[in-house]
C-alpha positions in Angstrom: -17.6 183.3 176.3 -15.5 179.9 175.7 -15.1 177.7 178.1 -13.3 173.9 177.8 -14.3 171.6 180.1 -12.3 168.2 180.9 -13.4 165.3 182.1 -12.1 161.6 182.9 -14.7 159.3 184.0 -18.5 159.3 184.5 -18.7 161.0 187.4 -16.9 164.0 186.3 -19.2 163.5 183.2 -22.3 163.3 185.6 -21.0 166.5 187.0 -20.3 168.7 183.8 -23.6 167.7 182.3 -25.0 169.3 185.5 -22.8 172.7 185.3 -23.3 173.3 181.7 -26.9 173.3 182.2 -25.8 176.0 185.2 -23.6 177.9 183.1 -26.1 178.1 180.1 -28.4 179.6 182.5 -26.3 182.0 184.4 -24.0 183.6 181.7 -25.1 187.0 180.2 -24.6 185.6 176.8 -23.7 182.7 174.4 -21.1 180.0 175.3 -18.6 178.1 173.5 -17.7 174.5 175.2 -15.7 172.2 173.9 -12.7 169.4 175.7 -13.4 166.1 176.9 -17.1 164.2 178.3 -19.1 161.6 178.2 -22.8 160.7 177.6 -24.2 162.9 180.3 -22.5 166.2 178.7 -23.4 164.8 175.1 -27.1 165.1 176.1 -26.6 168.6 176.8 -25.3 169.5 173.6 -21.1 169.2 174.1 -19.5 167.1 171.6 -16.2 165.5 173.1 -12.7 165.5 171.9 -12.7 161.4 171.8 -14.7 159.3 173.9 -14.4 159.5 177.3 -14.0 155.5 177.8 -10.5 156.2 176.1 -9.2 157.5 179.5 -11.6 156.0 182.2 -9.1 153.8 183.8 -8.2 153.2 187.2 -6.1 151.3 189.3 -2.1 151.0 188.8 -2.3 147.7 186.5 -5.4 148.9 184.1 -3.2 152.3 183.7 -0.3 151.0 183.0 -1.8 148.5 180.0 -3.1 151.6 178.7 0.0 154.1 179.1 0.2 154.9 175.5 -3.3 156.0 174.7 -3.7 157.9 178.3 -0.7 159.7 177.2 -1.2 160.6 173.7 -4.9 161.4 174.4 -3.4 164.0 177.1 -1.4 165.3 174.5 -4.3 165.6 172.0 -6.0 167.2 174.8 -3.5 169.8 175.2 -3.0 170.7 172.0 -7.0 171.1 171.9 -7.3 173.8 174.5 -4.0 175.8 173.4 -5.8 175.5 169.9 -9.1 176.9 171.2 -7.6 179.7 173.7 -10.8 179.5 176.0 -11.6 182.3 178.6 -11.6 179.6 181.0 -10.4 175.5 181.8 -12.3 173.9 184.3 -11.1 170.2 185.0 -13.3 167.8 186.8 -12.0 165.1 188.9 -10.0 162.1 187.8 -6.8 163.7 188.5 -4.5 161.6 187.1 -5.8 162.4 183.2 -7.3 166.1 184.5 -3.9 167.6 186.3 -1.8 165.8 183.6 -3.4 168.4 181.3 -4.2 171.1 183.1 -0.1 171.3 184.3 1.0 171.0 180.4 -1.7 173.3 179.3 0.1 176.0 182.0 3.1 175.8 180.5 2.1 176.9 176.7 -0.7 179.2 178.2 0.2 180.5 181.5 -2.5 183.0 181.6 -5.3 181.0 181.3 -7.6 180.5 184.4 -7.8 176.7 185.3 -10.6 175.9 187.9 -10.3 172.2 189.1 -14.6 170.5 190.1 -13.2 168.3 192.9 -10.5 168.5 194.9 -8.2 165.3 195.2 -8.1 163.9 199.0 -5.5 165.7 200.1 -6.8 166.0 203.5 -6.3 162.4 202.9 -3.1 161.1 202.0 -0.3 162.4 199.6 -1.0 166.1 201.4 1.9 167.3 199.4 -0.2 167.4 196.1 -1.9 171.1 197.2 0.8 172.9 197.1 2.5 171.3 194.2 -1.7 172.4 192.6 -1.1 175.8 192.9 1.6 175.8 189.8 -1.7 175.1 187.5 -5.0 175.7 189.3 -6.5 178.7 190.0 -9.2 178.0 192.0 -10.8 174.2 193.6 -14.4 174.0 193.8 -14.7 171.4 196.7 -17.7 168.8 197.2 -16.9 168.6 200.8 -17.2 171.6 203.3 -14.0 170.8 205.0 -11.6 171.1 202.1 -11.4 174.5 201.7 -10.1 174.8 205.5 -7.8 171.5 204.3 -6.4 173.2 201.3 -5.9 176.5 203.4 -3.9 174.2 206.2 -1.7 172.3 203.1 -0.5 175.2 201.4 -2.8 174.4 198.3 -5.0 176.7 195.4 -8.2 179.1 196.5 -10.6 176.5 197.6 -14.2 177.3 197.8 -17.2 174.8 198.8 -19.5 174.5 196.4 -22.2 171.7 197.4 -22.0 167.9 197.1 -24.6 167.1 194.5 -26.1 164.6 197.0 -28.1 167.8 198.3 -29.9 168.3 195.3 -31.3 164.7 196.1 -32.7 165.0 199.4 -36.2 164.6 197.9 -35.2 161.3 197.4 -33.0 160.1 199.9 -35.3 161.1 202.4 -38.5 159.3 204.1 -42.1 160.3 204.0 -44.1 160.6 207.4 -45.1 156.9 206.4 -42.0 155.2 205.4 -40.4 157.2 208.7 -43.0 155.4 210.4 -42.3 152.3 209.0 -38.6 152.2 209.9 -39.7 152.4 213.5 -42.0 148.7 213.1 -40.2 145.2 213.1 -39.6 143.3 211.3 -37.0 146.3 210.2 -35.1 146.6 206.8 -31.7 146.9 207.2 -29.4 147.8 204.4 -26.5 146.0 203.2 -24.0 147.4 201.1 -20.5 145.3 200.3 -19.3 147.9 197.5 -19.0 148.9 194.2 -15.7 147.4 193.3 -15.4 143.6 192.7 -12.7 143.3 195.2 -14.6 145.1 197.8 -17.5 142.8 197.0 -15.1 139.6 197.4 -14.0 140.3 200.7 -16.9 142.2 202.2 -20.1 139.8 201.1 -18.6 136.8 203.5 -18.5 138.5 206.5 -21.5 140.5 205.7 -23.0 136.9 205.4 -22.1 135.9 208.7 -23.3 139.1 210.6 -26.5 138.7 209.4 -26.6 135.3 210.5 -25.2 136.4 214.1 -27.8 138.9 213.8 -30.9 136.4 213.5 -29.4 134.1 216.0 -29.5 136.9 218.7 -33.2 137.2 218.0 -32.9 140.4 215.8 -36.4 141.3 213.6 -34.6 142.1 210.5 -35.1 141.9 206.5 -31.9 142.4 204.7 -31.5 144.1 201.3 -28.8 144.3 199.2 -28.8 147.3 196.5 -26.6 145.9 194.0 -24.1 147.7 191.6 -25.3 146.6 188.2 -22.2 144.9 186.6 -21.0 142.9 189.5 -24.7 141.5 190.2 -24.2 138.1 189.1 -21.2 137.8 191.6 -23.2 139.5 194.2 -26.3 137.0 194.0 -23.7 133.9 193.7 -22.0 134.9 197.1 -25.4 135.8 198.6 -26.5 132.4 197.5 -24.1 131.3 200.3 -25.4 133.0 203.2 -27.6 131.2 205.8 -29.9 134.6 205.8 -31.9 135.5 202.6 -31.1 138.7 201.7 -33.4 141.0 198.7 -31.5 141.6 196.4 -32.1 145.0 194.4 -30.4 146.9 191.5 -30.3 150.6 190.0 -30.8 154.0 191.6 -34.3 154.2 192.1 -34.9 150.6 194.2 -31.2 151.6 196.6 -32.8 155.0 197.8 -35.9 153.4 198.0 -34.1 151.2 200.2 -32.4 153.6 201.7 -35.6 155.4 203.1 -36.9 152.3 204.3 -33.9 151.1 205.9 -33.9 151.4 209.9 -29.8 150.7 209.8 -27.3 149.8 207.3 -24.3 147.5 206.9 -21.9 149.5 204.0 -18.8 149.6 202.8 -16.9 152.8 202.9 -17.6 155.1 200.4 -19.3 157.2 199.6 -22.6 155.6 199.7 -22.1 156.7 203.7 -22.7 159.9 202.7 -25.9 159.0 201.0 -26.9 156.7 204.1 -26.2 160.3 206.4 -28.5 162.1 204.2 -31.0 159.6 204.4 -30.6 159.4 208.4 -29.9 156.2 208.5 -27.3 155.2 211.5 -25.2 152.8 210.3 -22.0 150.5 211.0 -19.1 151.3 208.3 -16.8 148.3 207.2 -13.8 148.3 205.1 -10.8 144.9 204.4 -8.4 145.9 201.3 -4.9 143.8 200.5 -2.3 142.9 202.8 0.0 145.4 200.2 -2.6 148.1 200.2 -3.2 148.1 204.2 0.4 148.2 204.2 1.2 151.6 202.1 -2.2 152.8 203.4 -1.1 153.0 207.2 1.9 155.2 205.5 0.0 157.6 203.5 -3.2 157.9 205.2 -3.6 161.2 207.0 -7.0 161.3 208.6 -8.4 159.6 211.6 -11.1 158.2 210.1 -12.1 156.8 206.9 -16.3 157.8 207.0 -17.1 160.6 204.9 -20.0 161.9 207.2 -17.7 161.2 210.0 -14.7 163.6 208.2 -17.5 166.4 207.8 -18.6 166.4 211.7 -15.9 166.1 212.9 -16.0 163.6 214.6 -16.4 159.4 215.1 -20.1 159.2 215.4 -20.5 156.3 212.8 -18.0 153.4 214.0 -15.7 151.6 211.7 -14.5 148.5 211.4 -11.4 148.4 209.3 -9.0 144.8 208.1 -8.2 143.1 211.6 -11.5 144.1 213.0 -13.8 143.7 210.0 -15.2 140.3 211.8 -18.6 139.4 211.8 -18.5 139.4 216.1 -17.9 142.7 215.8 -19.9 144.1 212.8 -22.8 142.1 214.6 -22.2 143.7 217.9 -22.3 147.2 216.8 -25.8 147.0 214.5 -27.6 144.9 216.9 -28.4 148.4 218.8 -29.1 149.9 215.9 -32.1 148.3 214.9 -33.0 147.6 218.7 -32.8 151.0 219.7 -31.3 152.8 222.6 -28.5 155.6 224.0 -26.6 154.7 220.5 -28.8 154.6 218.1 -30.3 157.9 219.3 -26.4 159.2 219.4 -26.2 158.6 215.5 -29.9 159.6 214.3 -28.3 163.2 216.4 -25.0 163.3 214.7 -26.7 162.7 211.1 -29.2 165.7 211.7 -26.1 168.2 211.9 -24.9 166.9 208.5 -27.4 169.3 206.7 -26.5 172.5 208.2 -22.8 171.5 207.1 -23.5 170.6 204.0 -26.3 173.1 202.6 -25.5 176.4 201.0 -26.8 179.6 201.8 -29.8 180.2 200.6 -30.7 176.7 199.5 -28.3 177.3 196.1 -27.6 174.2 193.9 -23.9 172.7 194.1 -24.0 173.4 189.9 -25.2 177.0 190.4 -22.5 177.7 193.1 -20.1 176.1 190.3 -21.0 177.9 187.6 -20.5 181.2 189.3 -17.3 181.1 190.2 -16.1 179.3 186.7 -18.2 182.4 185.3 -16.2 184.9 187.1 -12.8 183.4 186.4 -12.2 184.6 183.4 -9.1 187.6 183.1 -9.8 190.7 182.5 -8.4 192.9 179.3 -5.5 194.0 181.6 -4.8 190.0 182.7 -5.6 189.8 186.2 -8.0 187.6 187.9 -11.6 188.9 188.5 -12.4 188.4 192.1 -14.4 185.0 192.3 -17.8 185.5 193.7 -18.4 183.9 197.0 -19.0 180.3 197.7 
């Protein structure tokens, strides 16, 4: 069987290193991969079209210096997979380089099955883009368990839920009987999380600085830390060097969810290290402040009533947010003061993030890869070119 995979940045690459290591295991025979990845998917044997750094842009400005190359490496791409004739195209995220190719590709190869890893946020904003999907993909394997319903609503491609990989990671999001114990003794670690973009981290880390000082002023028993994102760490610790509240400052995967099972509350940033915060069950208080020009064609586009990931999968606005205008430390301050006190809300939240696992599991504890790989397994067409019925998700 031949199957092309495409990815456009390193988490799509995280995530097709994980479902070729599902696929190898699950298919009745050999495979032949080939199309774009990174690192993670060279460790497993795939050797990439051109390096994946060629088309990991984002933002308008970055893609526009780089018009030229993103376009003739879609082309390249293209002519790649109509080379190759797979069985199958799976595209993972990154739409803008991933739909680019998998729409051209349907035009010379109309009968090939395209599955898309990730579906864009159409719940979100731009709801239009799943139905204009269903000219070139097949079938969208969702992350969240509310896009298939989202897709089915919006007109868009066969959706199926197939597992954030965050659930494979419980082990180590979640506290032992003595760090559980531990969250429940003062002084209490609270987590603080301004971002992973530098202009996140610009506007977040002063008003982060100045809750934490409103915080000890009220008397709170608190130690703050700050998991850091690697490359903007020297920023981080030079803002942080401003704040009248020492704050630990901690970098790489292992010391944030070591944090994270420690942590009593957190302070973040939306994003989706929320998500890892609900599977960690820690309550916590979401900020977000973007550009006058962004807020402005965001209250436009924006579909959804709430901009928390866990808060989008249950339904409902358990976690509060704080968004531009109301992003102030008064009231940042005010809501994660009973949060690390305890009380009628902190007990609300530490309910609400219980029923995040029986939304977000699969049936009978699958992995979000596995799930993946079955369906891209049974996409294929059969000799008289129809669709095989995708197995169940």
């Amino acid at each position: 069987m031949k199957i092309w995979l495409v990815a456009g940045e390193d988490s799509g690459d995280q995530l097709g290193a994980k479902l070729i290591r599902a696929l190898r295991a699950a298919a009745p025979g050999p495979l032949e991969l080939g199309g774009v990845g990174g690192e993670a998917m060279a460790a497993e044997g795939f050797t990439s079209l051109f390096p994946l750094d060629d088309v990991a842009v984002m933002g308008y400005l970055p893609v526009l210096a780089r018009a030229r190359t993103l376009l003739r490496r879609i082309r390249e791409t293209v002519d790649d997979v109509v080379a190759a004739r797979p069985d199958v195209l799976v595209i993972i995220d990154s739409p803008g380089f991933t739909h680019a190719v998998a729409s051209r590709v349907r035009k010379r190869l109309p009968d090939l099955p395209v599955v898309d890893y990730v579906s864009p946020s159409v719940w979100a904003w731009r709801p239009w883009r799943a139905k204009t999907m269903r000219a070139y993909v097949d079938h969208v394997l969702a992350l969240l368990p509310f896009e298939p319903e989202a897709h089915r609503r919006l007109g868009g491609p066969l959706c199926s839920y197939v597992g954030h990989p965050l659930i494979e990671r419980l082990g180590e999001l979640r506290p032992g009987p003595d760090a559980a114990q531990a969250r429940q003794v003062a002084p209490y670690t609270l987590a603080v999380l301004p971002g992973s973009r530098r202009s996140e981290i610009e506007r977040l880390m002063p008003v982060f600085g100045e809750t934490l000082a409103r915080l000890k002023a009220e008397g709170r028993p608190f130690e703050a830390v700050l998991p850091a994102v690697s490359r903007h760490r020297a920023r981080i610790e030079a803002l942080a060097a401003a704040w009248p509240v020492p704050v630990r400052i901690v970098a790489g995967e292992a010391e944030k969810y070591a944090a994270f099972r420690a942590a009593r509350a957190a302070l973040a940033a939306s994003g989706t290290v929320t998500l890892e915060l609900a599977l960690a069950g820690v309550p916590m208080v979401v900020a977000y402040k973007v550009s006058r020009i962004e807020e402005f064609i965001g209250r436009r586009l924006i579909q959804v009533p709430t901009i928390v990931l866990p808060n989008l999968i249950l339904g409902e606005n358990a976690m509060p947010e704080f968004i531009q205008a109301d992003c102030t430390a008064e009231r940042l301050a005010g809501a994660l003061g009973p949060l690390l006190a305890g009380g009628s809300e902190r007990e609300r939240q530490v309910a609400a993030l219980e029923r995040i696992d029986g939304l977000m599991q699969l049936p009978g504890g699958e992995a979000p890869s596995e799930s993946a790989a079955r369906i891209v397994l049974g996409s294929p067409r059969n000799t008289q070119g129809s669709a095989l019925d995708p197995p169940k998700a």
